[in-house]
C-alpha positions as CSV (number, residue, x, y, z in Angstrom):
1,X,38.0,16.1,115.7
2,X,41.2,14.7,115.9
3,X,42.2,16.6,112.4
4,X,40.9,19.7,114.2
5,X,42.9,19.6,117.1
6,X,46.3,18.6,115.9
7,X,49.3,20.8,115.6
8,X,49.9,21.0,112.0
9,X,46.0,21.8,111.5
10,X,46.5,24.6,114.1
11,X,49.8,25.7,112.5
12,X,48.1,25.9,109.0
13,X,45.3,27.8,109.9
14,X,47.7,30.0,111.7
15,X,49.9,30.7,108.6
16,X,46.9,31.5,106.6
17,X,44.9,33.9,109.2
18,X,48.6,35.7,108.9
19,X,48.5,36.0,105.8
20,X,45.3,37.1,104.9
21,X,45.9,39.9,107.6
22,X,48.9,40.8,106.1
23,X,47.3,41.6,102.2
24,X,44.3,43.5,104.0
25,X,46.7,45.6,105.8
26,X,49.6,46.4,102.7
27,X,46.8,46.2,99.9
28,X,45.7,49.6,100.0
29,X,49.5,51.2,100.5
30,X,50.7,49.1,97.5
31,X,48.2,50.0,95.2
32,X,48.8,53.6,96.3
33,X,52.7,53.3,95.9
34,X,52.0,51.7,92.3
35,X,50.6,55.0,90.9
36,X,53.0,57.1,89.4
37,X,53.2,60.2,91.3
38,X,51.7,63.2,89.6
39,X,54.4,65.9,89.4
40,X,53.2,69.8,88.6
41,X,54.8,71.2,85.7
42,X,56.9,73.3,87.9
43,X,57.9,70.0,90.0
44,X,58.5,68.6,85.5
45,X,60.7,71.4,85.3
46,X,63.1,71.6,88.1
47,X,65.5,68.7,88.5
48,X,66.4,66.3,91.4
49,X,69.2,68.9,92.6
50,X,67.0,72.0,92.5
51,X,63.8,70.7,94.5
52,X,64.0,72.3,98.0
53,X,63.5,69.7,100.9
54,X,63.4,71.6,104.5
55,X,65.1,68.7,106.4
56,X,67.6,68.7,103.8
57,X,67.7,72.8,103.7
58,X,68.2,72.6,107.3
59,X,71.0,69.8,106.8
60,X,72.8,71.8,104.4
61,X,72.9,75.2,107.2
62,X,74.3,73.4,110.0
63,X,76.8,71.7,107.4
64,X,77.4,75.2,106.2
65,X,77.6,76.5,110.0
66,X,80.2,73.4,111.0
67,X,82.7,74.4,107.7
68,X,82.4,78.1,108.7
69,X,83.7,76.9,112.4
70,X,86.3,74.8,111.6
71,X,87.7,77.4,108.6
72,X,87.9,79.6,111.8
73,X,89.4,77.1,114.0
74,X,91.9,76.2,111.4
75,X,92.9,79.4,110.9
76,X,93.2,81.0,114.2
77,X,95.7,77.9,114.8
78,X,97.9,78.8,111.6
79,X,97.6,82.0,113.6
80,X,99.2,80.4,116.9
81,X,101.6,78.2,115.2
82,X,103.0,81.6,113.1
83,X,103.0,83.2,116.6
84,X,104.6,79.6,118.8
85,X,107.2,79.7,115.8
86,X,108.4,83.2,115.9
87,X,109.0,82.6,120.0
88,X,110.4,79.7,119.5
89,X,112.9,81.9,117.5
90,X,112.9,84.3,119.5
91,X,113.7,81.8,122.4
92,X,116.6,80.4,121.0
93,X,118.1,83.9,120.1
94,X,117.6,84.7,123.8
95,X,119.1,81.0,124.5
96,X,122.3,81.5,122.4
97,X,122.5,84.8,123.8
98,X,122.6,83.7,127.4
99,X,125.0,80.9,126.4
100,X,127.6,83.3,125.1
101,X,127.1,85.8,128.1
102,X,127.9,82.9,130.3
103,X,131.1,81.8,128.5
104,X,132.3,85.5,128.2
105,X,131.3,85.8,132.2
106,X,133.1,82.1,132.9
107,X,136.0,83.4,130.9
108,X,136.2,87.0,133.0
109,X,135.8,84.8,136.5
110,X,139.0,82.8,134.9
111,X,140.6,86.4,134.4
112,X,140.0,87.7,137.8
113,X,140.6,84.2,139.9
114,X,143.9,84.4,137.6
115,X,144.4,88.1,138.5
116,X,143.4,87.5,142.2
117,X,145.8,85.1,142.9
118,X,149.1,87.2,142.7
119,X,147.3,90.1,144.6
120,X,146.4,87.6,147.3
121,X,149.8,85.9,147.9
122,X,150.9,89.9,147.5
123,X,148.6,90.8,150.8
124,X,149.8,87.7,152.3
125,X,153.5,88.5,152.0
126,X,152.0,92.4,153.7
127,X,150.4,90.9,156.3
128,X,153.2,88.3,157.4
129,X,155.2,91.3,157.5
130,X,153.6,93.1,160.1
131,X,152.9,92.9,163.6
132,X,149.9,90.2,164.4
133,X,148.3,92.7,166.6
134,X,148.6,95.5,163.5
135,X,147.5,93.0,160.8
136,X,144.7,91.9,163.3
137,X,143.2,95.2,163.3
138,X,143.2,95.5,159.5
139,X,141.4,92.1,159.0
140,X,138.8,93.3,161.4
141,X,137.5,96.1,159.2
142,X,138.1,93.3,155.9
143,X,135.1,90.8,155.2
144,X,135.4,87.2,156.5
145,X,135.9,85.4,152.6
146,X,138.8,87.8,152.5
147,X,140.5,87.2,155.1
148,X,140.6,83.2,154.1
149,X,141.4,83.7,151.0
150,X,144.3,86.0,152.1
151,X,145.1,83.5,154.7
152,X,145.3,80.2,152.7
153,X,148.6,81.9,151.1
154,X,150.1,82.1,154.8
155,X,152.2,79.7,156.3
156,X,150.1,78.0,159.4
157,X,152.5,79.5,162.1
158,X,151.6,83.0,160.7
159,X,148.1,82.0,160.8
160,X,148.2,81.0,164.4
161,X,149.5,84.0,165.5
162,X,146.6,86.3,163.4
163,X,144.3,84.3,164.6
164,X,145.8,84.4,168.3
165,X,145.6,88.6,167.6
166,X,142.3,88.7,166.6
167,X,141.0,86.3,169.4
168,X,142.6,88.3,172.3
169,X,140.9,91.3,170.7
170,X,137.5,90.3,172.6
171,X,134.7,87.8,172.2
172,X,133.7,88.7,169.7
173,X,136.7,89.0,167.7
174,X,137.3,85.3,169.3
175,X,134.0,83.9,167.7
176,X,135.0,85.3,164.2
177,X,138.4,84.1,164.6
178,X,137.0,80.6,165.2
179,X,134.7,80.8,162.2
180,X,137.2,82.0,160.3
181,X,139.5,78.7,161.4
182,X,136.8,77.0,160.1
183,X,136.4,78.5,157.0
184,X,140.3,78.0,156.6
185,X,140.0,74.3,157.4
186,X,137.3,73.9,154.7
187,X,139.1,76.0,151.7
188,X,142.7,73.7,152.9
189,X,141.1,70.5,152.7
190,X,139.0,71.8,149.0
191,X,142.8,72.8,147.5
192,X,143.8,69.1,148.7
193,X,141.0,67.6,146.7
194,X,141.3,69.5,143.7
195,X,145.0,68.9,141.6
């Protein structure tokens, strides 16, 4: 009784019910699997690559399907990078374009402030020549950047007195005499800064 009930009896017995169970349950599938499969002559005659499996069939579409995709993807993005190329060329063309224009405009805006300069020291000398009250009543009809410029070549007593003309002329002739002062004191204190 003691035999019976110990662990390794148990253990034993166990291993062999297993086994037993195992052979009744693989017999029959392994003595199947040993037979040689029977092929038709047809199935003799075709080989390995020409037997038609649907999983595989179906496989072999959606493989078919994916390459047919991606040749399409691939070349509708040679077809964007042809197309990002030629603007990109075509952007730098436009670039180098826009850089010249704006060297040829920098160099015209050299040509006039050059040009400018004589003219304005020219009015200057006009205005200082006049009456304030006449040369008032000629800046009033001239625009504000103008009469600055025109002004920054006067001496600051002739200033005074234009600006003393136009501000007796009303108030507002007075108010654009003061910005105009302003605009002065701004443009004298820029030529200080630059050499």
């Amino acid at each position: 009784m003691k035999f019976l009930q110990s662990p390794f009896t148990a253990m034993v017995v166990g291993g062999l019910s297993f086994l037993l169970t195992m052979f009744a349950l693989l017999e029959k599938p392994l003595r199947a699997s040993a037979k040689p499969v029977e092929l038709t002559e047809e199935e003799k005659m075709t080989g390995f690559w020409e037997r038609h499996d649907p999983e595989v069939d179906q496989l072999l579409k959606e493989v078919k399907v994916e390459k047919e995709q991606l040749d399409k993807r691939a070349a509708e993005l040679r077809e964007l990078e042809l197309r990002l190329a030629a603007e990109r060329a075509e952007i730098n063309q436009i670039t180098q374009r826009v850089a010249q224009l704006q060297i040829e405009f920098d160099q015209s805006m050299l040509r006039v402030k050059e040009e400018e300069i004589p003219n304005l020291k020219k009015l200057a000398r006009m205005y200082t020549a006049m009456s304030p009250e006449g040369a008032s009543a000629i800046m009033r009809e001239l625009d504000d950047i103008v009469v600055v410029k025109v002004m920054s070549f006067m001496k600051e007593d002739q200033t005074a007195s234009l600006l003393d003309a136009m501000a007796m002329e009303g108030e507002p002739q007075a108010k654009r005499a003061a910005s105009i002062a302003e605009a002065l004191r701004k443009t004298v204190a820029e030529k200080k800064k630059s050499p």
